[in-house]
N, C-alpha and C positions, 0 to 999 in steps of 0.2 A: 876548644873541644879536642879531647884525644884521641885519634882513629887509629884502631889497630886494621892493618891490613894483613889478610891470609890469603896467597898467592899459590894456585894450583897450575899446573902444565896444562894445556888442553891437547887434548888429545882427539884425534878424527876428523872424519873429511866434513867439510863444511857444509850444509844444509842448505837446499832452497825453502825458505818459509814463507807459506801460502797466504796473504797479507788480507783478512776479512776488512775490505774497504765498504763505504756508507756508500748506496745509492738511491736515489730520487727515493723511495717506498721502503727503503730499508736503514734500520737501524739496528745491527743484529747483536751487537756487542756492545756492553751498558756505558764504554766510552768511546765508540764509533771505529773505531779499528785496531787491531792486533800490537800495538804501539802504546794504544790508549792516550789517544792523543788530546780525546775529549773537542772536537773540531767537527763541526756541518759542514758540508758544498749545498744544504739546503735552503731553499728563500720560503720564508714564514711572512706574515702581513706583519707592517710596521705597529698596529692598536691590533694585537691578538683577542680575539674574544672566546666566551666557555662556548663549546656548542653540545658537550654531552659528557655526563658523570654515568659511572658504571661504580654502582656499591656492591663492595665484595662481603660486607657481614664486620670484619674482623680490619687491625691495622695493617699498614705496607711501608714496611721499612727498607724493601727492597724495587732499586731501579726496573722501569719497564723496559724490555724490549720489543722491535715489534719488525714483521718481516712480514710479505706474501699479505697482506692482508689480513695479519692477525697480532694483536698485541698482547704480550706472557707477562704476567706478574704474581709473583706467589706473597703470601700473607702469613703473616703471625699465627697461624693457626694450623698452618702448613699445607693450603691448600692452594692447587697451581692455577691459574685461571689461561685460556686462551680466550680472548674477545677480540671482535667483530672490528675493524673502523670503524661501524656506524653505529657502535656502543652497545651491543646486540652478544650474547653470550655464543660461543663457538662448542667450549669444552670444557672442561674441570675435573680434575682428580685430585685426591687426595692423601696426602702421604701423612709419615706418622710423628713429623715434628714440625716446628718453627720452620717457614725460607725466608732468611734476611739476608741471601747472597740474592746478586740478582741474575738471571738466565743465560745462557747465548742459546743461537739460533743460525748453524751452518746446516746448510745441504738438505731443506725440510725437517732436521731433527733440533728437538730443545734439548739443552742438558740442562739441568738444574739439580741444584745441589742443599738439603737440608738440616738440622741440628740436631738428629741422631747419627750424620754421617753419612748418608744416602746419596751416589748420583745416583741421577734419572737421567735415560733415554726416550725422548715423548717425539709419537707422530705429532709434526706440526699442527695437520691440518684435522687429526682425526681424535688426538690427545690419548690413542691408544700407547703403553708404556711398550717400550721395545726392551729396554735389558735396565738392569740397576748393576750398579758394583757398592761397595761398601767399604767407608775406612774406619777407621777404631774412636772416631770422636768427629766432632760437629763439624758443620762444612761453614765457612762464613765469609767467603769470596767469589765470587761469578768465575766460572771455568773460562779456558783459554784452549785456543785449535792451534793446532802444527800441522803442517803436512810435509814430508820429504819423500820422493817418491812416489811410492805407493803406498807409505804408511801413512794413517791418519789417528793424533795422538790429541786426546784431549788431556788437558793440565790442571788440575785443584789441589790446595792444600787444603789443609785440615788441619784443627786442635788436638789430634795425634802426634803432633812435630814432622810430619813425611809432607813433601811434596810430591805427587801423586801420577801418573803417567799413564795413563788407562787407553786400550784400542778403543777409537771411536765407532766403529763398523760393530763389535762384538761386546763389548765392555769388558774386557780381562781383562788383569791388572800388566802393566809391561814394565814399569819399576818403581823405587818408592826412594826419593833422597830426603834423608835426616838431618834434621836443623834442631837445637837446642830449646827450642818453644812455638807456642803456638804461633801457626801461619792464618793473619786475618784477613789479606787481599788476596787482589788476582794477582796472574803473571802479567808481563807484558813483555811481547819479543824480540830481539835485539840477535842477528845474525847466527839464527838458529839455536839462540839459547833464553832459556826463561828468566826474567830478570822478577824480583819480590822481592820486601821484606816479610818482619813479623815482629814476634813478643821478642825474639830473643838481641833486636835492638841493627839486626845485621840486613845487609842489601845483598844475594845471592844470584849467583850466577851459575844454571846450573844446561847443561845441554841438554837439547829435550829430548833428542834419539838415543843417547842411551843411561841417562837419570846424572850423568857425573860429574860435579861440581867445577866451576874451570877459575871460579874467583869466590870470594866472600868478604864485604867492609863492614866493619863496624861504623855507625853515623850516631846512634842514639841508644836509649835504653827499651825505646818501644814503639814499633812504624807499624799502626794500627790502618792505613789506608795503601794505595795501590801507587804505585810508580808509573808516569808516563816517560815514554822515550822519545828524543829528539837528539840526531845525529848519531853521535856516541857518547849522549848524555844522558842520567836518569833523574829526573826529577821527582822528588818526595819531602811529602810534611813529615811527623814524627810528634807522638804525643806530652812531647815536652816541650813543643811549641817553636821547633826549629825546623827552617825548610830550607831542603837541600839541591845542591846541583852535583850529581857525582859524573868524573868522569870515570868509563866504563873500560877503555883502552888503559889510561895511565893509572888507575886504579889509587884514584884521589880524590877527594873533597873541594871541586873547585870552588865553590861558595855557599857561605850560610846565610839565610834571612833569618832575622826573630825580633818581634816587639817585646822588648826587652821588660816594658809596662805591665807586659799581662803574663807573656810565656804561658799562654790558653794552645791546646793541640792543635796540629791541624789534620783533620778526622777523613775529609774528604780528599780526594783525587785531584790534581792539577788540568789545566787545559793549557796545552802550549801552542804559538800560532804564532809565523813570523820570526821578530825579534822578542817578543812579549811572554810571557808565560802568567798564568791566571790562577790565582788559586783564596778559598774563602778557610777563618778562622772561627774557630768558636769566644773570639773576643769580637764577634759580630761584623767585621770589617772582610770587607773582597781588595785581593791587593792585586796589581800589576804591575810584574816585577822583569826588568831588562833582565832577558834570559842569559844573558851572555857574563854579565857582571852582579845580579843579583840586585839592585840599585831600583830602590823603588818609584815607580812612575807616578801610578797614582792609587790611591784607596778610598773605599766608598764605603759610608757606615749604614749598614741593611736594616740596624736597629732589634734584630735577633741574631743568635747563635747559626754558624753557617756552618752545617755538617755535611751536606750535600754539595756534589762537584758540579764546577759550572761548565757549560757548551759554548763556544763560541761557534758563532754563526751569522758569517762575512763579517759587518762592520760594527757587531752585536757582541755582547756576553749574556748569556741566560744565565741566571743562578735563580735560589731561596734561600728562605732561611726557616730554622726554627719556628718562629714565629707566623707562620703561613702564609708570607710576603713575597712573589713573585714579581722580577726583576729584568727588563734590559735594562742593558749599561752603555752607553756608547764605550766601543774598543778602545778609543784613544785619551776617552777625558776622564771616565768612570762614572760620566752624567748619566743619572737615569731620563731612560728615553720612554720607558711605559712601566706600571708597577699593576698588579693586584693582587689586593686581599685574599686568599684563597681561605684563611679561618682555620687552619689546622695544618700542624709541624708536617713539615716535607726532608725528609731523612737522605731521599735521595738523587741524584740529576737527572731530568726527563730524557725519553724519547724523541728525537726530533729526526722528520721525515719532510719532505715537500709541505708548504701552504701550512702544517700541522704540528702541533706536539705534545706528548702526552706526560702524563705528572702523577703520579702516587702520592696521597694522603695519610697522615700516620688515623683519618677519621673514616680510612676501611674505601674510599671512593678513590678510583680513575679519572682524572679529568682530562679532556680532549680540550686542546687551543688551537684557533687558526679563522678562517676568515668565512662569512656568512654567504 
């Protein structure tokens, strides 16, 4: 594979970034911290069981989060929900498009982001709207927090081509960097600068304090999911069915994975952990792949399309799939340790909090796991 690399100066003083970490009750960010690392410190019961569904009307293509005692998820319909842990409705508003990006959830406030282009600023706990700001096309990746200072900058892209910089406190716009196609994930942060692909095939590097680009690779012709970062490595699938390791310093492709047999995308988000890094295919298989050399350890066939990212958590991997099949795996064999039916496609990787976790249905319902 041919990588062009584009090689900017950087310029500016380096940034302290404020690292949204998972604790016991929180899961504020749809892969558990600012890095996207996709990784719990939380302990769940070994046989999880349902103990309560919350039907929203409409489908949920987008990850739950859930903080303070309340869990966000927006719908197909475009309406946001905040509920209860005890599956009990909190709030709900309603905007004027699709939310298939999924929320964060810093400092009591939600951001969420929808398909005419829409953030929202929502009281947590009261679901009153605090500010909107607006980009020129659809939003279709969960925003990201920066702080340096005393500024605090949330980050979206958009199907406008801009990566987006907005004050968190106010929602004005603070600057907007152009990329040649649509941006469909999140960022994720790497010493003060926002790391993403998009449509237009490239992995960017772009500073968050004052929008301006410090690197740019080419990997593929289209990274339809989100990059997790580990050291000064980015890890990402790409819809042609190649998953990568780039490094972020030397500004290279340290290794490619791909099942040469299918070259099926891979759509969701990795989990890195350890030596390990975890990521599921839409040729129905979860791999786990030695992060270091790309070298496959082991893989497990789910028996459906795996579009959703998996969580690891301790000596666990949670994933689904497609087909409505929830999954631990043991960490090290890829043996399933507990499975259920759930009956209906799961688009995205759950919530996971202490004892609990929660899972979005593309058949409109919430479902809560964890122990009686």
């Amino acid at each position: 594979m041919k990588s062009t690399i584009l090689l900017f100066a950087f310029l500016g003083v380096l940034s302290w970034t404020v690292t949204l970490a998972q604790t016991g009750d929180c899961w504020s960010n749809f892969r558990g911290d600012s890095r996207l690392t996709g990784v719990s410190r939380a302990t769940i019961p070994d046989q999880p069981v349902l103990l309560w569904s919350f039907k929203t009307g409409d489908a949920i293509k987008a990850a739950p989060v859930v903080c303070d005692g309340i869990i966000v998820v927006g719908t197909v319909k475009g309406n946001l929900y905040g509920i209860k842990t005890d599956g009990t409705l909190q709030w709900k508003i309603v905007t004027e498009n699709s939310i298939e990006a999924p929320a964060l959830i810093v400092g009591g406030i939600v951001y969420a982001g929808n398909l005419d282009g829409t953030l929202y600023a929502i009281d947590l706990k009261t679901g009153n709207i605090k500010w909107t700001y607006k980009t020129e096309n659809q939003i279709m990746g969960s925003p990201a927090f920066h702080e340096a200072g005393n500024k605090k900058v949330i980050l979206v892209g958009s199907y406008d081509y801009y990566l987006h910089g907005v004050d968190a406190e106010t929602g004005e716009g603070l600057w907007k960097y152009e990329t040649d196609n649509f941006i469909n994930g999140a960022c994720a942060l790497y010493e003060g600068k926002a790391v993403f692909g998009g449509c237009d095939g490239y992995i960017h590097l772009v500073d968050v304090s004052s929008g301006k680009s410090t690197a740019s690779m080419e990997i593929s012709t289209f990274v339809a999911s989100s990059a997790c970062i580990d050291g000064h490595h980015a890890l990402v699938g790409d819809y042609d069915g190649r998953f990568s390791s780039v490094d972020l310093e030397g500004q290279t492709i340290s290794w490619v994975f791909e099942n040469k047999e299918a070259n099926l995308p891979f759509l969701g988000s990795p989990a890195v952990y350890r030596e390990h890094v975890y990521i599921g295919n839409r040729d129905k298989f979860m791999y786990c792949l030695n992060k270091t050399s790309g070298e496959l350890v082991w893989k497990y066939n789910t028996g459906g399309r795996v579009d959703a990212s998996p969580v690891v958590i301790r000596n666990r991997v949670l994933t689904a799939n497609m087909r409505g099949d929830l999954f631990l795996l043991d960490i090290k064999t890829g043996k399933p340790l507990w499975t259920y039916e759930l009956g209906t496609p799961v688009h995205a990787n759950p919530a996971v909090v202490d004892h609990r976790f929660y899972v979005a249905g593309d058949d409109g319902r919430l479902y809560c796991f964890g122990k009686k």
